[in-house]
N, C-alpha and C positions, 0 to 999 in steps of 0.2 A: 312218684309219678314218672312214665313214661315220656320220652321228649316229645313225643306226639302225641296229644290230646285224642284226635279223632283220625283217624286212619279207614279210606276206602277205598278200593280197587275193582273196577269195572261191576258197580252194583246197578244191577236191575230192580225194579219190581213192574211187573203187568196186573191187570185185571181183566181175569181174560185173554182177550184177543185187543186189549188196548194197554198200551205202556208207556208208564207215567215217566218212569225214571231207567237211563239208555247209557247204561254205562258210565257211573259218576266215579271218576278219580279226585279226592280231597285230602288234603294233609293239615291239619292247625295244630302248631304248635303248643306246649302247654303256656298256658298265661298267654294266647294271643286272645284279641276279641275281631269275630267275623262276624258281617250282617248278610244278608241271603234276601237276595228282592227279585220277584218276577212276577206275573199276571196270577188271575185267578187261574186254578188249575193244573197250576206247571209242576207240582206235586214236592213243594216248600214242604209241606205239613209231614207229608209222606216219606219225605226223608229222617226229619226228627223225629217222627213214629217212629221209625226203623232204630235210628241209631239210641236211642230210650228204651230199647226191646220191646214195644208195643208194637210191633207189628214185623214177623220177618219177612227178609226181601225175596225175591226170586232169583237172584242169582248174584254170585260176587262174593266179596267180604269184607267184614269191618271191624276194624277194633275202635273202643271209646276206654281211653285209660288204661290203655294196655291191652284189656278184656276183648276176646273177640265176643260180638254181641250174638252170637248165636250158640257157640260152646259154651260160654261162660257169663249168662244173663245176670246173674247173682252177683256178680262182680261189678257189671257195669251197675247195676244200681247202687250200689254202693256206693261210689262213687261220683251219680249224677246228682243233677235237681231239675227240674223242669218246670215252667209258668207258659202252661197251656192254653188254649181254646176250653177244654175240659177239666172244669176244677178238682177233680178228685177229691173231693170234700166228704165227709161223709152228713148227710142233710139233718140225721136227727140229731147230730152233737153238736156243741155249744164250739163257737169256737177256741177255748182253751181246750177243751175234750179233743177236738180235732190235731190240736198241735202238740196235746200231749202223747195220742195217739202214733203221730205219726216218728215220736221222737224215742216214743218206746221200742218201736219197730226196728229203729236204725239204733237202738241201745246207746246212745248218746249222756255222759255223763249232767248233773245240775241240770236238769229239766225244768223246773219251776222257776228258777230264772232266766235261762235260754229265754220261756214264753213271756215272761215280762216285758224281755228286753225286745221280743218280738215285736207286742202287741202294741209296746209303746212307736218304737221306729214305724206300724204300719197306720196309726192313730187309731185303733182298733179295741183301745182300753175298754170305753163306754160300753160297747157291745160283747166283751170276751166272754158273758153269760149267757147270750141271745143264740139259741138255735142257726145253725147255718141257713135253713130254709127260709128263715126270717131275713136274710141278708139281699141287697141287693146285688147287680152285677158287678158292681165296681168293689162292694165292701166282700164279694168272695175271692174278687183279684189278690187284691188285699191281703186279705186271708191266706192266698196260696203264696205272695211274695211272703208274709211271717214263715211262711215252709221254710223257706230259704234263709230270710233272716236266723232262723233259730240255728240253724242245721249247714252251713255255707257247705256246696261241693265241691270239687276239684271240677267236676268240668257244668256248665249252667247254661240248659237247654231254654230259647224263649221263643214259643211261638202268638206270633200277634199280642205282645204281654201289656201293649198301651191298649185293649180294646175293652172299653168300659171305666175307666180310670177318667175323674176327672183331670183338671189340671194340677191339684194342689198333688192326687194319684201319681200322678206324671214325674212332677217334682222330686218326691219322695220315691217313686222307682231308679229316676236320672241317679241322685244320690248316690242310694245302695250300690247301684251296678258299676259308680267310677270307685265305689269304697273297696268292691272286689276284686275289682281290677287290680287295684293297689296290692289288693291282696295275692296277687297273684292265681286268679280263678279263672280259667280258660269260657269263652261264652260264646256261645252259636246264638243269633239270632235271625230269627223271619219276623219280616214288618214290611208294613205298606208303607208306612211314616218314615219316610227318607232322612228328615232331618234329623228326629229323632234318634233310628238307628244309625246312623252314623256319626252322630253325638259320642256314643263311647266304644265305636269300630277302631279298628285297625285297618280292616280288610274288610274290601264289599267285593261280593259275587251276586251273578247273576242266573237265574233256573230257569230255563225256557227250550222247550222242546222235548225235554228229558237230556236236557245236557246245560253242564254249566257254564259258564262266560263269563269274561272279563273284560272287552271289549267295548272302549269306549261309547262307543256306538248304544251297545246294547244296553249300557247302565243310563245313558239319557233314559230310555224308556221305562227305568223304573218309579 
């Protein structure tokens, strides 16, 4: 790994004639963990887009693990994970289908126990036969943290990953994500839930305007 996890220098992206994100400079370290909090809008999501390769930016550039995400999108997935707003589940697989799926993809050795070990850590046993479309909001969260459980990345994208989780959800996320830390797993997180994410930060910034902050001021108002 790269000493620097996530690397960006003066990234844009507009829609239009309207601009979400105004020249972002970030640097995280590998094995740091950041939390990222600001208003609806302030284009949180749209960053993580970006540096996920789901979406390129208008202007600048970024590396995620060395990879710059725009020459080299293959790379960066390789080495990411991400616990989105969008579960990227596929609806008619069963959820071991899905995680066997996704583990074939990424060619990962002992598949069938990776998903065990998944299913158990996300309490997800009971249902590993059930249709994803059959699943609730919180049991596809679930679902997408087994991603991660099976498969850990060097760098671990979350955006809003408490939304739908109950609490016992919560718990069982809190856990994993101090277990990765340990592990040495770099993590960007977007969250409303202040205490939460700052539960296993290092580092809190702030997104508002299309520009980032650190300023105490501005973190009250997260």
């Amino acid at each position: 790994m790269a000493e620097w996890a996530i690397e960006t220098r003066d990234l844009t992206k507009h829609y239009g004639s309207r601009q979400v994100l105004r020249g972002i400079d970030l640097s995280v370290k590998s094995g740091e963990s950041l939390v990222l909090f600001g208003p609806n809008g302030a284009g949180k999501s749209t960053l993580i887009r970006i540096l996920c390769t789901l979406m390129k930016p208008s202007g600048g550039t970024a590396k995620v693990a060395g990879c710059n995400i725009v020459d080299d999108p293959d790379g960066v997935r390789a080495n990411i994970g991400l616990i989105g707003h969008s579960s990227y589940l596929y609806e008619d697989l069963t959820a071991v289908e899905n995680l066997r799926f996704y583990l074939r993809m990424h060619a990962v050795d002992a598949i069938e126990r990776r998903i065990a070990e998944a299913l158990k850590v996300t309490g997800l046993e009971r249902a590993m036969s059930n249709r994803t479309r059959t699943f609730s909001t919180g049991m596809k969260k679930r679902l997408c943290i087994a991603k991660i459980v099976a498969r850990p990345p060097h760098v671990l994208f979350l955006d809003e990953p408490y939304s739908g989780l109950d609490e016992d959800g919560i718990r069982m996320l809190n856990h994993f994500l101090l277990t990765l830390k340990t592990e040495g797993c770099t993590m960007f997180m977007v969250t409303h839930h202040r205490e939460q994410g700052l539960s296993t930060a290092e580092r809190a910034l702030y997104l508002d305007g299309g520009k980032l902050h650190t300023e105490p001021s501005a973190m009250r108002e997260a």
